[in-house]
N, C-alpha and C positions, 0 to 999 in steps of 0.2 A: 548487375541488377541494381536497383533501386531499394534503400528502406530507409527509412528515421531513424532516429538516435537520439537521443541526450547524454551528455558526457554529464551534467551536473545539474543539481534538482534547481525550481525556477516553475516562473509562469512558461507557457506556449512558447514564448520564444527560445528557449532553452531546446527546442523541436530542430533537427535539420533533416536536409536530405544528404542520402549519400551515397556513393557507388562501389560496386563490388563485384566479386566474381561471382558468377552462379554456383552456388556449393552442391557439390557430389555426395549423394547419400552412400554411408557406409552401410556393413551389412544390419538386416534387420531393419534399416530403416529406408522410407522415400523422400522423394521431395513433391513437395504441393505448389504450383501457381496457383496464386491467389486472382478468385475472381471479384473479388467481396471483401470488405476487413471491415469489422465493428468496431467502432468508437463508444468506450462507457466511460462509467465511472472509475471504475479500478485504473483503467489508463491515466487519470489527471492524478488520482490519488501516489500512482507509481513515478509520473514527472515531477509531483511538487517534495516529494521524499517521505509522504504519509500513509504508506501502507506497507506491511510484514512480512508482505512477500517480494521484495525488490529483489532483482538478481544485481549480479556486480556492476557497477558503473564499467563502462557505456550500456546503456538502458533500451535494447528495441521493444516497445512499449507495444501493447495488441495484444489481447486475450483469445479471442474470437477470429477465423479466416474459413471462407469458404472459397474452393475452387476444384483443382484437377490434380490427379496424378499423372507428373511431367515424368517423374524415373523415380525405379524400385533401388535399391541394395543388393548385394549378394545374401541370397536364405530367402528372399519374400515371395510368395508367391500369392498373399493380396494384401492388399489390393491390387488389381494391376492398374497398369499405364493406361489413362483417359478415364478411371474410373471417378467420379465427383463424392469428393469426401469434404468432412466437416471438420474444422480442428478444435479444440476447446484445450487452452491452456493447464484447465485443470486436470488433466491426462499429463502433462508435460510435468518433466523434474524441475522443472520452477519457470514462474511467471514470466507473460510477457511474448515478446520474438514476432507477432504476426503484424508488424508493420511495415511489411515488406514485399516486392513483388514473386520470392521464392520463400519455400520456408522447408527446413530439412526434422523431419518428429519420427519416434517410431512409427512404426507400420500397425503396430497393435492399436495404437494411442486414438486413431481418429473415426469416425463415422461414418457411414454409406449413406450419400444424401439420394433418394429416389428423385426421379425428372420431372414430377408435381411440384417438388419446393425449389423454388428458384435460389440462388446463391446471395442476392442482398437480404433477400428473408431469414435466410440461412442463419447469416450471422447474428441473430437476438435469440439463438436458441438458450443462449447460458440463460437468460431471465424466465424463460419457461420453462427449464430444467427447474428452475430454482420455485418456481410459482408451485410446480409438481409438487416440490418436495411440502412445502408450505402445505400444501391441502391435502397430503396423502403421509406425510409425515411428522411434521412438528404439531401438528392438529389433525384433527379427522372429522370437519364437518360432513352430515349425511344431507342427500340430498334434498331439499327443502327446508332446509335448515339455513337462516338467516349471521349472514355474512357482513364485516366493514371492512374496507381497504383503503389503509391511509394513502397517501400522495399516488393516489390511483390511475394521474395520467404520467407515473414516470416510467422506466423503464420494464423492472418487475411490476408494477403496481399495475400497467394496464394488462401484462400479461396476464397476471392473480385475475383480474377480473374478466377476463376472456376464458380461462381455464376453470371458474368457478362455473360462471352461467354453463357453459358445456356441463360442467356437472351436475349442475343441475337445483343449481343454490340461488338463496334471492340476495342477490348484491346490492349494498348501499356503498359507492364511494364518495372520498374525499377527495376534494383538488383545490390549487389554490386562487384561481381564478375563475370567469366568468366563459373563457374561452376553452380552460380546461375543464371546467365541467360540460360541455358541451359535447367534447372528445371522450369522457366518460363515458356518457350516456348512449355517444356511437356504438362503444366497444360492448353495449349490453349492460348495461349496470340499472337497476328498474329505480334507483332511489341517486341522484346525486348531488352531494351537500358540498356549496362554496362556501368553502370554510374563512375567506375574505370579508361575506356578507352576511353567512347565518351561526347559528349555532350550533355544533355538530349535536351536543347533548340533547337538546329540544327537538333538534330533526328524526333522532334515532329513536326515539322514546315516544317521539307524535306519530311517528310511522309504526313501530311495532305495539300501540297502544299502550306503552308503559315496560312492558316484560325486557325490553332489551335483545341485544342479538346474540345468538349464540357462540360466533368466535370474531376475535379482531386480528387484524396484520397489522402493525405499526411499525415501518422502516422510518418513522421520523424521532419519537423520541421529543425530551425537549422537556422544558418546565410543566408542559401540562400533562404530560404521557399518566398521569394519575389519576384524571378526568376517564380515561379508558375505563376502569373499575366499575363507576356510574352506570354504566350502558351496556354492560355486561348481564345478559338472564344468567336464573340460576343454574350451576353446573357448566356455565361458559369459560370460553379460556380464552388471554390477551398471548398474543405472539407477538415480541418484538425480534425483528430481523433487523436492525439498520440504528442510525440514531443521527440523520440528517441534521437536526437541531443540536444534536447535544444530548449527552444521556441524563435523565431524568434523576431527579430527586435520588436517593438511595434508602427514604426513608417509605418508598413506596408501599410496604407491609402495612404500614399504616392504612393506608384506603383501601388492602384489602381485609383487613381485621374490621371496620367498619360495617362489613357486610360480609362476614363470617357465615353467617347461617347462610346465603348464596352458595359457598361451597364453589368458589370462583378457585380456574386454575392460570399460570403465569409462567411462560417458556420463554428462554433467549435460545434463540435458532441461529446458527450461522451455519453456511455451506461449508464453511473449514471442515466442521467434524466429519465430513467425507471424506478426506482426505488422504484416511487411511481405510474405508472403506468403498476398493472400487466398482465392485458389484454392484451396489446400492445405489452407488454415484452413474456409471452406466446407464443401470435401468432406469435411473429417473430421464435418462437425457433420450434413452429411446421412447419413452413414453411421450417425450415433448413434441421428436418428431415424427410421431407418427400424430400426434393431435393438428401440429401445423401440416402437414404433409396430405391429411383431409381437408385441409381447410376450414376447420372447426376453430382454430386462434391464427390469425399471421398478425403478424408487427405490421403500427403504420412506418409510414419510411418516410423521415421528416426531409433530409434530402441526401444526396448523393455526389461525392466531392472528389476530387482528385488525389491519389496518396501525397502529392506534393504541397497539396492544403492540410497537413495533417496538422500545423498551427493553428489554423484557422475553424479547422474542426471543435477543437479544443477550448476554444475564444467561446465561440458556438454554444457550447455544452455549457459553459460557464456561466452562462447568459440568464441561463433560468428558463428561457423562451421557447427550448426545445422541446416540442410534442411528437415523439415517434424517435424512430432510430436514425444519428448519422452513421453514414456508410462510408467510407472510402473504397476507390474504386483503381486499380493499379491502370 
């Protein structure tokens, strides 16, 4: 069979292809053919050697794989052989391994994808697991309750804003262009601010008449992440997940003590802290597919490549340019 590797961290070209045998699931476990394999972020973050969950050099990089069950283990009795499961790394004892045309995980580990969700859809489920948890757990906007989501045409960000409006929220997002807000406004967002041309602060305050919104997502971070404060009503809460730019100030207390009587609150959220909570982690990710599985959020799909362009994937992502999900395709 076919997968990628990196022996040593590096831009994309540090990516090969390479050949192998098809490995034999032991007991307890199957093997999945991959019909689908997601390209994100955590993948570039795992080739260039800046992210905590690296497994040992050589590196099969891939978070995310949708496909079949090709063969069970001795003890399994499911899934069975042909059923369409879903793989999410974050099930597995350490990161990575889905960029490959077979892939061997426990049997407990993966997902029943129903025959409504197609398999390149599949693979951006970990962003809507995560958007889940975002609006059902590190905040709990109700519905009608006005909403911001920064870099809202990235990969969670457009999810957050598809999983909002289902719920029933008024979404304002950010993007950083003229072309990404446009893709915003596809995905349902009733307010969307190019943060290239306008001011986020003027736009949020000229739209909710002054009072502000109730919760923010901020995966970027950065020198201005204190501006958030500003545009927060009272009783609202800023949730940083991410820190795209750079983490902000650490003197941030300060812009919330300015507006104390607000009674503003301030979460760092990361999906790690599941990590030892797999219940929670689970059911957020059934919730996701059963939300895309109505068809109530799917990922756009910016294009679809071949596992042997997985450099090129990479290149890609790097670019800035990418609106929607790459896919890799075995």
């Amino acid at each position: 069979m076919k997968s990628v590797l990196f022996r040593d961290y590096g831009g994309p070209e540090v990516l090969e292809i390479v050949e192998g045998p098809v490995p034999e699931p032991g007991p307890g476990e199957i093997r999945v053919q991959a019909e689908a394999i997601g390209v994100g972020v955590p993948d570039m973050l795992m080739r260039s050697g800046n992210y905590a969950w690296i497994p040992p050099l050589p590196v099969v990089p891939g978070n995310e794989l949708a496909g079949t069950v090709a063969a069970v283990g001795p003890g399994v009795e499911a899934p069975a052989v042909g059923q369409r499961v879903y793989v999410n790394a974050r099930e597995l004892s350490q990161r990575g391994g889905c960029y490959a045309e077979y892939i061997i995980v426990p049997a407990a580990s993966v997902f029943a994808l129903p025959d409504t969700l197609k398999s390149e859809h599949a693979v951006a489920l970990g962003n809507y697991q995560l958007a889940w948890l975002l609006l059902n757990i590190a905040a709990t906007p109700d519905a009608g309750d006005e909403v911001l989501v920064h870099a809202a045409a990235g990969g969670v960000g457009s999810a957050l804003v598809q999983m909002a409006c289902a719920k029933g929220l008024h979404v304002c997002g950010v993007a950083g262009s003229q072309k990404k807000a446009g893709y915003v406004s596809e995905l349902g967002a009733e307010t969307v601010i190019d943060r290239s041309r306008d001011s986020i602060s003027e736009c949020v305050l000229q739209r909710t008449d002054g009072a502000g919104v109730n919760t923010i997502y901020d995966a970027v971070g950065g020198e201005d992440f204190a501006s958030n404060f500003k545009i927060l009503a009272p009783l609202g809460t800023l949730v940083m997940f991410g820190y795209i730019a750079g983490w902000p100030d650490s003197a941030i207390l300060d812009s919330m003590r300015e507006r104390f009587g607000a009674s503003l609150g301030f979460r760092l959220f990361s999906i790690h802290v599941l990590d030892d909570m797999p219940e929670l982690r689970r059911r957020a990710m059934e919730e996701a597919i059963k939300v895309m599985a109505a068809g109530a959020a799917l990922p756009r799909i910016h294009t679809q490549m071949p596992l042997e362009d997985a450099a090129e994937a990479h290149r890609l992502l790097e670019s800035g340019e990418v609106i929607g999900k790459i896919v890799l395709v075995p």
